[in-house]
N, C-alpha and C positions, 0 to 999 in steps of 0.2 A: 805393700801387703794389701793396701782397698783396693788396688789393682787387680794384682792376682785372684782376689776371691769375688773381684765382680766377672772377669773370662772365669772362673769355676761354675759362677752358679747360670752367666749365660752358656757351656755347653753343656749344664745340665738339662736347662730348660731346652735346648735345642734338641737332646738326648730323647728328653722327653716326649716331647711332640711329635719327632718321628716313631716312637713306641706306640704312641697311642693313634696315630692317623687314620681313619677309619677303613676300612675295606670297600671296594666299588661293590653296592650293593644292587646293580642292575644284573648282575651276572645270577641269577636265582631259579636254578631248575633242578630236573629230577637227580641230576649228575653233580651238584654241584649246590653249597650254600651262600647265604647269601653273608655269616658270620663268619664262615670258613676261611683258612689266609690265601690267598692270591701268591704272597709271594714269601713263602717261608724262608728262603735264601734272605733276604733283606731284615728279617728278623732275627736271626741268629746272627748276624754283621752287627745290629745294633746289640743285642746281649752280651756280642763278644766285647765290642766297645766297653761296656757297661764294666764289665767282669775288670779287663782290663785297667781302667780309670781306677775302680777301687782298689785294685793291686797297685798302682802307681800312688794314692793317697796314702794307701798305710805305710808304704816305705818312705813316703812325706811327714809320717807321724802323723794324718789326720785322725784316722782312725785307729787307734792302740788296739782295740777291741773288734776288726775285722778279722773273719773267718774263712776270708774266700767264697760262701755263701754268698751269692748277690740279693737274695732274697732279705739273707738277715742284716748283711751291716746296710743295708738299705734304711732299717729304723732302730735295731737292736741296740746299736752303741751310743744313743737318745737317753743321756738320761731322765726328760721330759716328757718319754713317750708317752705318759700316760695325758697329759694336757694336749698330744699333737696325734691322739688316734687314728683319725683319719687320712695319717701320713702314710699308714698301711696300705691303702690304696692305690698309691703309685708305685709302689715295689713288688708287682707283680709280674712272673714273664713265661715264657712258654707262650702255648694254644690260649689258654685262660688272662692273656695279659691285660686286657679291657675288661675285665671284671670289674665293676666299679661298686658294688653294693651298695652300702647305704652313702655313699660319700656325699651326696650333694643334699642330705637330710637331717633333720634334729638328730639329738642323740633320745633314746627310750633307754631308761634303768628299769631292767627286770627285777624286782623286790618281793615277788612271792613265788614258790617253786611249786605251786600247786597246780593242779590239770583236772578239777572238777567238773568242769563243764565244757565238753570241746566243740558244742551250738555257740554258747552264749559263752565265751572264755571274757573271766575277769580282768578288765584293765590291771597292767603290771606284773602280769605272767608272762612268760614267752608266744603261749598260743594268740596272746593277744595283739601281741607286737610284732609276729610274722604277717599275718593277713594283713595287716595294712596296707592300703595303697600307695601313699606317701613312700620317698623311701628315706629308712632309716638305719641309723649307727644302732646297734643294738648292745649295751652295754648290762654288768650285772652289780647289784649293790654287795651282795655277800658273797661265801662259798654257799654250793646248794646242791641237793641232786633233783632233776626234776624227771620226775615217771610221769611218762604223755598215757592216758587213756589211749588215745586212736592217735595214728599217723600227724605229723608235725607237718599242714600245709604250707609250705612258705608263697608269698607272694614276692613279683621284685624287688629288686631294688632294695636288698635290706644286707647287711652286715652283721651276722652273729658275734660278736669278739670277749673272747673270755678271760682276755688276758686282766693281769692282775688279780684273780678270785681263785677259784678251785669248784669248774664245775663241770658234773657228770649229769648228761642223758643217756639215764640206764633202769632196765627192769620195766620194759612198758616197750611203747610202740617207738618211733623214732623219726628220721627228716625225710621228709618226701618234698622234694623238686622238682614243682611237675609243670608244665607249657610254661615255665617265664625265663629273665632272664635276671644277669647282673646281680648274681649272688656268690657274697663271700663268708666261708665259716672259716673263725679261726679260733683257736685256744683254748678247745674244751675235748672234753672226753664222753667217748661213747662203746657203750659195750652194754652187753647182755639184753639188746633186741629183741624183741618178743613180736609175733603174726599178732595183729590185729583186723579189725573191722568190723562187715555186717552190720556197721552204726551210721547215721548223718554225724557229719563233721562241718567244721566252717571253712572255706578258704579266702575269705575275704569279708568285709564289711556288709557285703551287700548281698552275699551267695554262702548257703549250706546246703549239701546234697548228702546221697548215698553213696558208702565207700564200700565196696566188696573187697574179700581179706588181701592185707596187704603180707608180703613175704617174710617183714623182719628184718628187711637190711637194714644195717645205719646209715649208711647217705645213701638214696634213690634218684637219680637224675632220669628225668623224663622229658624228650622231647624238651629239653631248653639248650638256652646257649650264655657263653660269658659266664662259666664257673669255675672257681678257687676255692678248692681245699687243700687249709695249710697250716700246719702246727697242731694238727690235733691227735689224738689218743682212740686207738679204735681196734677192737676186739671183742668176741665172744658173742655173734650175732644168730639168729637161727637161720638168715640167710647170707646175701654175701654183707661187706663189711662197705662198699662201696658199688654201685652198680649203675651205667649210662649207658640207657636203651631209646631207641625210637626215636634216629635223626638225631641225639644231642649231641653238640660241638664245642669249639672254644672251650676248652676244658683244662683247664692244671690243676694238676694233684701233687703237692707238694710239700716235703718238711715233714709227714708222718710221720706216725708209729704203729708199724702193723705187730699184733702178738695174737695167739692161741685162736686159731680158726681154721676151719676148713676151706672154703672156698671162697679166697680171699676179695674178688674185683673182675666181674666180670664186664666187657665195652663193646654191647650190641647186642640186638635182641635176639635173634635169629639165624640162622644162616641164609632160610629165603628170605627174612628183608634187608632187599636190598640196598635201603632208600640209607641205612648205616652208612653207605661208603663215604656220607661228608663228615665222617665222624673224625676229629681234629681230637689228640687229648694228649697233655705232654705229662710226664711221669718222673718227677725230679728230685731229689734230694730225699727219700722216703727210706724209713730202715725197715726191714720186712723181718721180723725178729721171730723170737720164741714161741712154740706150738702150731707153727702154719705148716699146710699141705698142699695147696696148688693155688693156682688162677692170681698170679701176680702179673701182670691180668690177663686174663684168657679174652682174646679180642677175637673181632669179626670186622669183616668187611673194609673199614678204615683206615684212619693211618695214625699209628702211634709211636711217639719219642717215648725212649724209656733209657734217663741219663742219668749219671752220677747218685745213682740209689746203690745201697748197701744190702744184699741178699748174705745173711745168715744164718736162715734156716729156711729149709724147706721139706715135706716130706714124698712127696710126689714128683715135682716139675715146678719149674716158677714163671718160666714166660707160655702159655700155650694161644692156640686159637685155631679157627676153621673160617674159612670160606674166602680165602685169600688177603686176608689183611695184610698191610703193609708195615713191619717193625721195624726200627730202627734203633738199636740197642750199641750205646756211646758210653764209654767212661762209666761201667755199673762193676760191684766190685760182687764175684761169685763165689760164694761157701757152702761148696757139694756136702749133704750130710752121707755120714759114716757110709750106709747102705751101698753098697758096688753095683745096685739095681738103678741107683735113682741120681745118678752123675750129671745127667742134662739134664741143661737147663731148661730145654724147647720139647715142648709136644702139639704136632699135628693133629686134628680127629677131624675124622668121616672124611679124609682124604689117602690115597694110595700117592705112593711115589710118582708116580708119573703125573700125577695133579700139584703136589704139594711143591715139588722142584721146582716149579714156574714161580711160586708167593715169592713177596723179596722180603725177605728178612735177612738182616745183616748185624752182623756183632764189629764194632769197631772201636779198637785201645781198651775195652773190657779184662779185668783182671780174675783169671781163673784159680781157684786154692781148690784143694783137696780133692783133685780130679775132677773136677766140672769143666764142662764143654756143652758148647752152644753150635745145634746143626744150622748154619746156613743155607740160604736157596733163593733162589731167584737170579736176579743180578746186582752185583757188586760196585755199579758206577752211582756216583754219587745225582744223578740227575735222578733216577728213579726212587730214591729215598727227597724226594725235592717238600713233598705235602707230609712228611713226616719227619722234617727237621723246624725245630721250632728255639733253640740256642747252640750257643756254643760247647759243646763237653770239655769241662777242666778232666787232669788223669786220675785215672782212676788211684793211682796211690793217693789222692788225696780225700779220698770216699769217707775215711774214715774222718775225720778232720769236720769235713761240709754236714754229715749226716749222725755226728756227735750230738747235737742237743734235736733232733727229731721228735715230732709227737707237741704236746701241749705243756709252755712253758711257764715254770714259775718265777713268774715277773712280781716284782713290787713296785708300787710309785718311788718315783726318787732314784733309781737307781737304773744302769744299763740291765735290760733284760737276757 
């Protein structure tokens, strides 16, 4: 037995290392990032690996409490999780899998949910403990709701994690992610986003400026790279609910809960800028549930995995986008609402057919219910989907299973989450 579980945890660590190996960062131009993956085929080999092993462990009995999710039985069936938080860390995968947040950092406990002053934010609030330059575990003492006056600057290198508590950012301004990177939010709820600005704000220890109105999304990714969102609760924003403009990359968006909004997740700013096309963002295991209408996500330029998520409702469309982004839509499981209008899944804009035929967008092993269909275009070899493959897709009959506990979970110390 110390045998076998010393080859376990050496091809874990092997496992590992190939996950995280960095990208050749000399390759850095207009065409091209320097975060972006090189070689997406070798990353979806090692997921598949990954996925696999864990399917081979549970029929070993290691795991009782695997899900098929690599993400979750990665730390969920821990019932220590709460002493080994930063185990979160290396269970990440897609575009976003070098996300490291605060892992190499103290832990900060937020103990006051208050936002009185977002110049001078009080130690042990969240506004205080984002700007840090350090980077840190950002843990919470209670349940809380905190209303941000102005926009939630984050600086690197930090980890939001709300597991074990019960906590809403909502009724106020919300998370702006703007030039950094290495940021992971997990386990909290956001909804009911409010425009802010017109005020100085802080973004760091050393710097406060002027912020002109922000739009109301609850996550804003700006111009960064190496982001994971995953496990959270998000709805009801006055803009979109998620949104990565202006060159950001390395991106996973994973384990949500999307409900009651309009314009769900938009991935790029423009249709002329064209500097998006490094835009890397995988879309994995997310439920897109009750009172949504479009943009699950309405993309540009880039290239986007959009796998093993659960579409339930929609009112409009659920995948759209213009200016020839690249989709690649694996193992998602699709539920056309009633309407005989609103069956597909895909909408083109500010393209004619004879433009739009060329994008490659590709639906493969997707499971269609209640008359939904997804138009294809472009071309169907798997070379051309190469920078928008970022794992493996399990089948879509198992959608339902992977994207069961979606959104932000209630965990307790002591026990598997």
């Amino acid at each position: 037995m110390a045998i076998t579980q010393i080859l376990i945890l050496f091809a874990s660590a092997l496992l590992l290392s190939m996950l995280f190996a960095g990208v050749d960062s000399t390759r850095s131009n207009e065409t091209w990032h320097e975060h972006a993956v090189e070689n997406p085929d070798e990353v979806a080999a090692m997921v598949d690996m990954s996925i696999r092993n864990s399917t081979v462990r549970r029929r070993l009995g290691y795991f009782s409490c695997s899900t098929g999710n690599p993400i979750d039985d990665c730390w969920r069936c821990d019932r220590k999780w709460q002493l080994r938080r930063k185990h979160l860390a290396v269970c990440a995968i897609g575009f976003g899998r070098n996300a490291i947040g605060g892992r190499d950092g103290r832990y900060y406990v937020v103990n006051d949910p208050n936002d009185d002053n977002p110049v001078n934010p009080k130690p042990g609030t969240l506004r205080h403990a984002v700007i840090q330059v350090e980077p840190l575990w950002i843990v919470f003492k209670r349940d809380m709701v905190i209303t941000l006056k102005q926009e939630l600057i984050m600086n690197s290198f930090k980890t939001i994690d709300g597991r074990g508590v019960n906590v809403h950012i909502a009724n106020g301004a919300c998370i702006t992610i703007q030039y950094v990177t290495n940021i992971i939010i997990h386990g909290i709820h956001i909804h009911d986003c409010k425009p802010t600005g017109n005020a100085m704000v802080r973004s760091s220890p050393s710097h406060y400026g002027w912020r002109t109105m922000a739009d109301g999304d609850g996550i804003s990714i700006f111009g960064s790279s190496h982001i994971w969102i995953d496990h959270n609760s998000l709805s009801s924003c006055a803009d979109g609910l998620i949104d990565a403009v202006m060159a950001s990359t390395a991106i996973t968006i994973s384990n949500n809960y999307f409900t009651h909004h309009n314009e769900v997740m938009l991935l790029g700013h423009s249709d002329t800028y064209t500097r998006d096309k490094v835009m890397q963002v995988t879309i994995a295991y997310n439920h897109f549930g009750r009172g949504l209408i479009q943009r699950m996500p309405r993309c540009r330029h880039g290239y986007f995995h959009v796998v093993n998520n659960d579409y339930t409702h929609w009112e409009m469309y659920a995948i759209g986008g213009s200016a020839s982004p690249t989709i690649n839509s694996q193992g998602n499981r699709y539920l056309a609402p009633r309407n005989r209008f609103a069956k597909e899944v895909t909408k083109r804009d500010y393209a004619g057919h004879w433009q739009w035929k060329h994008w490659n967008w590709r639906s493969e092993g997707d499971l269609f219910l209640n008359g939904a269909f997804f138009t294809r275009s472009g071309s169907g070899r798997g070379a051309s989907y190469a920078r928008a493959s970022s794992l493996a897709a399990k089948s879509s009959s198992l959608v339902g299973v992977i994207t069961s506990n979606a959104g932000a979970l209630n965990c307790r110390g002591g026990r598997r989450c």
